[in-house]
C-alpha positions in Angstrom: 124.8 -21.0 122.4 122.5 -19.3 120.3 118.2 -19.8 120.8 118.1 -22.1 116.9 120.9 -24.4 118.4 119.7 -25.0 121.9 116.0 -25.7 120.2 117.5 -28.3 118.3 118.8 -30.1 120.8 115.3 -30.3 122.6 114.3 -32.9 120.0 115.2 -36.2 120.4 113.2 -39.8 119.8 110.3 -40.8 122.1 112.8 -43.9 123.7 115.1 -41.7 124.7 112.8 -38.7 126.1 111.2 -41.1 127.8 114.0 -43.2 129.6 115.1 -40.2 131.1 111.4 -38.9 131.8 110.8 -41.5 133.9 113.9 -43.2 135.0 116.3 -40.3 135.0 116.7 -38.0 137.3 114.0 -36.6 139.3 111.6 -38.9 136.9 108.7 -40.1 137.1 109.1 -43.8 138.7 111.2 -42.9 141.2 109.3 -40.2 142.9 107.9 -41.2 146.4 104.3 -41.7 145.6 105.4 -44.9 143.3 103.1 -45.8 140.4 100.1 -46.3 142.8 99.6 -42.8 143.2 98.8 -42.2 139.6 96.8 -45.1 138.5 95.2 -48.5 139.5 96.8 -52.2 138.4 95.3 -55.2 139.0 97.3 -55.2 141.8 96.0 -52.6 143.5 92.5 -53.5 142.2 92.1 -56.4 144.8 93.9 -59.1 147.2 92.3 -62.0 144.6 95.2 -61.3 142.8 97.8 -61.6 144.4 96.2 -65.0 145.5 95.9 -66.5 142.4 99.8 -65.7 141.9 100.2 -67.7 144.8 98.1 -70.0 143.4 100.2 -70.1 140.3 103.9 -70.6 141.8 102.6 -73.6 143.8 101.4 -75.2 141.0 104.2 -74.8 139.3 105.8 -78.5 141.0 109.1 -78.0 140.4 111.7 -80.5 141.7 115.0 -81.2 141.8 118.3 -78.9 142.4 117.4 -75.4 143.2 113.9 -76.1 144.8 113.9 -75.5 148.0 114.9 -71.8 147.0 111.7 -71.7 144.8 112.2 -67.7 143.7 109.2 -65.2 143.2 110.6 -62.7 140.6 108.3 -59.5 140.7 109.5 -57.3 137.2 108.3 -53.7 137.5 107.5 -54.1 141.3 106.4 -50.7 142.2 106.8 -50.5 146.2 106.9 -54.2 146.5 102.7 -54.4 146.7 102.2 -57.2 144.9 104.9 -59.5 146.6 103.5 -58.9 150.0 100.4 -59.7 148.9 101.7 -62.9 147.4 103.6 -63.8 150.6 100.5 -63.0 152.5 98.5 -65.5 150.5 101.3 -68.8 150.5 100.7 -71.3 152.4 102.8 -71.5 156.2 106.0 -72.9 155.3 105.9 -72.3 151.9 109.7 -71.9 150.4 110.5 -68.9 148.8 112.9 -66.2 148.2 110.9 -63.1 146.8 112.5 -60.5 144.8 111.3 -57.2 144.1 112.9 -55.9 140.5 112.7 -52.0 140.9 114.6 -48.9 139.8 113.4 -46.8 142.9 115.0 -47.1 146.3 113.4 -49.7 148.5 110.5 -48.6 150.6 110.6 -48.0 154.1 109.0 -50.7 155.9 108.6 -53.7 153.4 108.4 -57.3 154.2 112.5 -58.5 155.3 112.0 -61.0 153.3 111.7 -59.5 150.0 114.8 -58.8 148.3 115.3 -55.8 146.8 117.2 -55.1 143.3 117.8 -53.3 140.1 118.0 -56.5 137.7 116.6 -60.0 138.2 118.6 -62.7 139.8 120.3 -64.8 137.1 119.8 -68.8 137.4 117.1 -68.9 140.0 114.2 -71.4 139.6 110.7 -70.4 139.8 108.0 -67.8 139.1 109.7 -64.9 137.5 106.5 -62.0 137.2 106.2 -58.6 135.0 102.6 -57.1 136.0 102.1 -53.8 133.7 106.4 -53.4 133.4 107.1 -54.0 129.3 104.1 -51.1 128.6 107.0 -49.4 130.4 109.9 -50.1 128.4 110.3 -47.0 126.5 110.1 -47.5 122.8 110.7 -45.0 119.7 107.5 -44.0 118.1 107.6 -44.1 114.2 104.8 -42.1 111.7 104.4 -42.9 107.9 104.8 -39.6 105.9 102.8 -37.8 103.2 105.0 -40.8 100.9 104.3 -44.1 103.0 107.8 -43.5 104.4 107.8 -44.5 107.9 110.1 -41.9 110.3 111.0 -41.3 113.5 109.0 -39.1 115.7 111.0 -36.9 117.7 109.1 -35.0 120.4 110.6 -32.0 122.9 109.6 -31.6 126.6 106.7 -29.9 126.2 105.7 -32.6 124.1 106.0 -31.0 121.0 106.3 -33.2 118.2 107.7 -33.4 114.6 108.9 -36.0 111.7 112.9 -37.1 111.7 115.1 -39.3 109.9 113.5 -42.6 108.1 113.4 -45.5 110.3 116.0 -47.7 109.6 118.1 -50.9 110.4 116.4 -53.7 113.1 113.8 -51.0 113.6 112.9 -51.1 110.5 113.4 -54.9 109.9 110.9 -54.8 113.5 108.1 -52.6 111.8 108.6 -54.9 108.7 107.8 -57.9 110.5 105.3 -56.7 113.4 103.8 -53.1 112.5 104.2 -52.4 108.9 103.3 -48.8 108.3 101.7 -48.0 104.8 99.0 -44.8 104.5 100.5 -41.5 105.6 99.6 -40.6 109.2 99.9 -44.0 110.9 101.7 -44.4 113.7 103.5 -47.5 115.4 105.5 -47.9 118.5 108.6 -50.0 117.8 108.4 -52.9 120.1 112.0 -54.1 119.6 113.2 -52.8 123.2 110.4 -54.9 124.9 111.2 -57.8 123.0 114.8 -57.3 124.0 114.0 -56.9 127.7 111.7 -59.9 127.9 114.1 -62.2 126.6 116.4 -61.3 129.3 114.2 -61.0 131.8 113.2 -65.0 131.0 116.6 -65.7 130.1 117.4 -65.2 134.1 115.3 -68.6 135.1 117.1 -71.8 135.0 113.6 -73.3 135.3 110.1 -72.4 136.0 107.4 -70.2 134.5 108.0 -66.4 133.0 104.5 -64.2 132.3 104.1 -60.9 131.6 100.5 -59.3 132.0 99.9 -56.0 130.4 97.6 -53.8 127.6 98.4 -55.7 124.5 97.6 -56.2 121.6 98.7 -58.4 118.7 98.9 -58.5 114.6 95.6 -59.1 113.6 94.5 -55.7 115.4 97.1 -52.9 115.6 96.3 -49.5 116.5 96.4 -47.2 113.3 97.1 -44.5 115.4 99.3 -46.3 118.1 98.1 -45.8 122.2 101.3 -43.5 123.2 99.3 -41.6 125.8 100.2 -40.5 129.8 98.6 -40.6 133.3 99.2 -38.3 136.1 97.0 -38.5 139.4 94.3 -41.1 138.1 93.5 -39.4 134.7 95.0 -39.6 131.1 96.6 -36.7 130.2 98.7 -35.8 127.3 102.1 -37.7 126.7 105.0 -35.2 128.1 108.2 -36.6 128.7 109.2 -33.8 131.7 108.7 -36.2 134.2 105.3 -34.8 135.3 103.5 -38.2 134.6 103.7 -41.6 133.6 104.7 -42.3 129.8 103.0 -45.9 128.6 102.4 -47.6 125.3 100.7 -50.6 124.7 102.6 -53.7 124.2 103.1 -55.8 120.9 102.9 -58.8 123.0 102.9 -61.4 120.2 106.6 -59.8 119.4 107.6 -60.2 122.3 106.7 -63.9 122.8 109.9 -66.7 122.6 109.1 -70.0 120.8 106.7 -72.4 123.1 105.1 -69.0 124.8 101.1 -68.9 125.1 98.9 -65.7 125.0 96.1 -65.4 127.1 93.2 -63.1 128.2 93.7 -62.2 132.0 90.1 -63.4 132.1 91.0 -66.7 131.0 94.1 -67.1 133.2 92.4 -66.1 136.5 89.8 -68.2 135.6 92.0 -71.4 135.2 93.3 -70.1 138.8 89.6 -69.9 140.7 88.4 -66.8 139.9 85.4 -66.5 138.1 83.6 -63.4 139.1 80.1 -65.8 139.9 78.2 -64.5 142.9 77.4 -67.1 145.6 74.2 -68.4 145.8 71.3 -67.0 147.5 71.1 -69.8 149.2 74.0 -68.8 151.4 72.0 -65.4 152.4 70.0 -67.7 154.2 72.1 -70.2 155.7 75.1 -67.9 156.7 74.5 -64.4 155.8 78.2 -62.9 157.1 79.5 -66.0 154.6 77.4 -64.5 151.9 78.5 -61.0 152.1 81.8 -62.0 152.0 81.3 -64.5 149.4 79.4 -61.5 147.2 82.3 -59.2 148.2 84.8 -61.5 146.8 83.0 -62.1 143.5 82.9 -58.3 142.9 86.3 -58.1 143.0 87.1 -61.2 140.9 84.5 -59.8 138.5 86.2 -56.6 137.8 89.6 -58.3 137.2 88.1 -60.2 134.8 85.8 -57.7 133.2 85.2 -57.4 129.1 86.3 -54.0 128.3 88.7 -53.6 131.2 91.6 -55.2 133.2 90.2 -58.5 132.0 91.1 -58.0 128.3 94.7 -57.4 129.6 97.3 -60.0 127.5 99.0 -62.5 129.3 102.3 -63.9 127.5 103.1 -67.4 129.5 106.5 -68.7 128.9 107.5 -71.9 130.5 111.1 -72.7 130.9 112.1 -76.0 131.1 
């Protein structure tokens, strides 16, 4: 095969670069460290939140058949960190079966009593939850030309990009309808996979509540430029789909959402579950000091999930199912 042809077959579309970059082979998800060892979810930010998910599934009052096998769905579960936290946090007693959706092999170690899989469990009831998985989903990236034409981007593995074909068919109908491209230069990330996997994911619970947290943003304020970017080790680096770091893209949330769905701040919904980020009065200092320094502790924590300019402007699409 001569140098011309074997360059271009380098070049393909961003979704497909980057399914294989991070769930093929050697990628980037399934590599020991997990997700964790490159960068920091709410999950990871504190123990308040996997408490206020507790909070959340028993609140959720479900009754009739199927509840006394209440599920806990974790979407995107990493090593299975916010689970235990959750099953930490329930009350004694509590009845659940907790799975852990997760293309990686199951950790050595985890809680027996999370369940381990590759796709959610179809016609359970219950709290089905996708913490920072959609901005996973990869998605083809499209650019308006010098003519307004929106087109592909293709990219290589050195990350190397260029211009393809025009976008066409339900990805174009999608940027049409979502992310309409118009000056030359703009860039959009076509959401259709996400809204594709979202559906299935809630299309899995018979009844109970669906949400998916992540960076979002919605119609009224796009991205001109889109937010393709990467993270390796704690930093954002350059997007390179060799499997040498994580590959994300904000998510279209509001495309995503089914009919009946509700978008939130995370800084409203952890509110609405007890966390406010308000530190304890001073009175306490007095009156119980060790109560107070926890109390102060706590309300750090609960202030950076719900901080302006951070993980508290994160979207949170709530779907109920009924």
């Amino acid at each position: 095969m001569d140098d011309v042809t074997e360059v271009t077959r380098q070049w393909r579309g961003w979704q497909e670069a980057a399914q294989a970059a991070l769930y093929g082979p050697g990628g980037f998800y399934l590599q020991p460290e997990g997700p964790a060892g490159h960068f920091r979810t709410s999950v990871h930010a504190s123990p308040l939140f996997a408490s206020a998910v507790a909070r959340l599934l028993t609140s959720l009052g479900l009754d009739g058949p199927g509840v006394d096998d209440m599920a806990l769905v974790d979407v995107g579960a990493g090593r299975g960190e916010l689970l235990t936290g959750v099953l930490a946090a329930l009350p004694s007693g509590f009845p659940v079966r907790a799975y852990a959706v997760e293309q990686a092999p199951r950790p050595a170690g985890l809680d027996p009593r999370i369940e381990w899989c590759a796709e959610p469990p179809s016609g359970v009831s219950g709290l089905l939850f996708a913490n920072e998985w959609l901005d996973n989903v990869p998605v083809d990236v499209a650019e308006a030309d010098p003519n307004g034409v929106a087109r592909y981007v293709l990219v290589r593995p050195d990350g190397t990009e260029r211009l393809g074909s025009p976008v066409d068919g339900a990805d174009a109908r999608w940027l049409a309808r979502w992310w309409p491209l118009t000056e030359p230069g703009t860039r959009a990330e076509i959401g259709r996979p996400r809204d594709e996997a979202w559906a299935s994911a809630v299309g899995t619970l018979r009844a109970g509540l669906a949400v998916a947290v992540d960076y979002a943003h919605t119609a009224r304020s796009r991205p001109p430029f889109g937010t393709l970017t990467g993270f390796r080790a704690g930093r954002e680096v350059r997007p390179v789909p060799d499997g040498s770091c994580d590959i994300t893209a904000h998510v279209a949330l509001d495309a995503c959402a089914l009919p009946g769905a509700e978008l939130r701040t995370q800084r409203e919904a952890l509110r609405d579950l007890g966390l406010t980020g308000e530190r304890p009065p001073l009175s306490l200092a007095s009156s119980d000091p060790t109560a107070y320094v926890r109390a102060l502790a706590s309300a750090s924590e609960a202030a950076e999930l719900t901080a302006r300019g951070g993980l508290g402007d994160f979207g949170w699409l709530v779907q109920r199912i009924r």
